[in-house]
N, C-alpha and C positions, 0 to 999 in steps of 0.2 A: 534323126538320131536323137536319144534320150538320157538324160543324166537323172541323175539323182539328188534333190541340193535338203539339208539339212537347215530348217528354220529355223533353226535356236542361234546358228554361227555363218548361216549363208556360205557354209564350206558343202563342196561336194563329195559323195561319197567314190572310195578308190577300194576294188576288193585288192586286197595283197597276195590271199593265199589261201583255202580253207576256209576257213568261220573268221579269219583277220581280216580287219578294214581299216580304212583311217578317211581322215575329211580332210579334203585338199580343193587347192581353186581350179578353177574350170578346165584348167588345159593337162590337169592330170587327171580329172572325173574319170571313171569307167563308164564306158558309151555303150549305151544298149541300142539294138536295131530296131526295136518293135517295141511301142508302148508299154503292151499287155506284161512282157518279162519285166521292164524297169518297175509296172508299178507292183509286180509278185513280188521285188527285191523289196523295195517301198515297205509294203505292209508287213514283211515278216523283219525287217528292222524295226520297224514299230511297233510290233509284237512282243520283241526284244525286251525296247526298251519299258514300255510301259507296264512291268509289273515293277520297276524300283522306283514308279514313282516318279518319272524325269518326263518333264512336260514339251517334248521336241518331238516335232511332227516330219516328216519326208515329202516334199513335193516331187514328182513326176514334169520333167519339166523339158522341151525338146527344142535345141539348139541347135545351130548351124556348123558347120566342122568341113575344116577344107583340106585335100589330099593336093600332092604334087604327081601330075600324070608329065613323063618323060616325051618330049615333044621329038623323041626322033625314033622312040620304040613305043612296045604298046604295053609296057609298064609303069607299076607306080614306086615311089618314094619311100622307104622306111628308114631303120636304125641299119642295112646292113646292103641293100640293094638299092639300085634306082629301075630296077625289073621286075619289080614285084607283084603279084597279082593285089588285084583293088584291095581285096578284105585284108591284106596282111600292112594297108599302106599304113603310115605314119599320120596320126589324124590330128591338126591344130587348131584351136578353140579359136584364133583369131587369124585375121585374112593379114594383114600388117607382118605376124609371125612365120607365117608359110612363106611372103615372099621375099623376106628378109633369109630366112632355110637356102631359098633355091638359088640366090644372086649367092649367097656363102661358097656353096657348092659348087657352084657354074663358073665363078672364080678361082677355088681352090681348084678344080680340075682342067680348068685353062692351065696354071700354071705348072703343069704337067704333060698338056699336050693333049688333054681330052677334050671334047668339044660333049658338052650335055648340056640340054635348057628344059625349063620346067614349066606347063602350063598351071593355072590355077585351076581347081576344079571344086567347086562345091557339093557336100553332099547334105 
């Protein structure tokens, strides 16, 4: 997986919508799958930026990012399912954060009466 990180502020790049972006830290980054797109996004921000003159460059930079796979089905974890197909799961910049997600969840739906557990999975 590849991010995008801004050398001027060490923020990563987030597309919001359109031609909108903003620079945020790692665990909001937009995660490209294949180098060759991150560094297309790279160079035409940098295209961007360098006719006014702003001396910030884009690194291309590829990171580890870990998904919750549901240990009693054969889906994954996001904002609305724990059945989700991989590419829709929920992706966390740190391992400490995923497994803190999944005991959250594994608790809240014990006390309900569900039984769900999450392995870790790196991608």
């Amino acid at each position: 997986m590849y991010v995008i990180r801004n050398t001027s502020n060490n923020r990563y790049y987030r597309k919001l919508g359109g031609q909108v972006h903003q620079y945020v830290g790692i665990e909001d980054a937009t995660v490209f799958r294949k180098w060759k797109q991150a560094k297309q996004k790279a160079d035409i921000l940098h295209a961007a930026i360098s006719p006014i003159g702003e001396q910030i460059n884009f690194e291309v930079e590829q990171h580890k990012f870990y998904v919750l796979k549901n240990k009693h089905d054969k889906g994954y974890m996001n904002q609305i399912s724990w059945n989700a197909p991989k590419e829709e799961a929920k992706l966390f910049a740190k391992k400490e954060a995923a497994l803190k997600e999944a005991e959250e969840i594994a608790v809240g739906m014990a006390k309900v009466g569900i039984d769900v557990e999450f392995e870790l999975e790196e991608i």
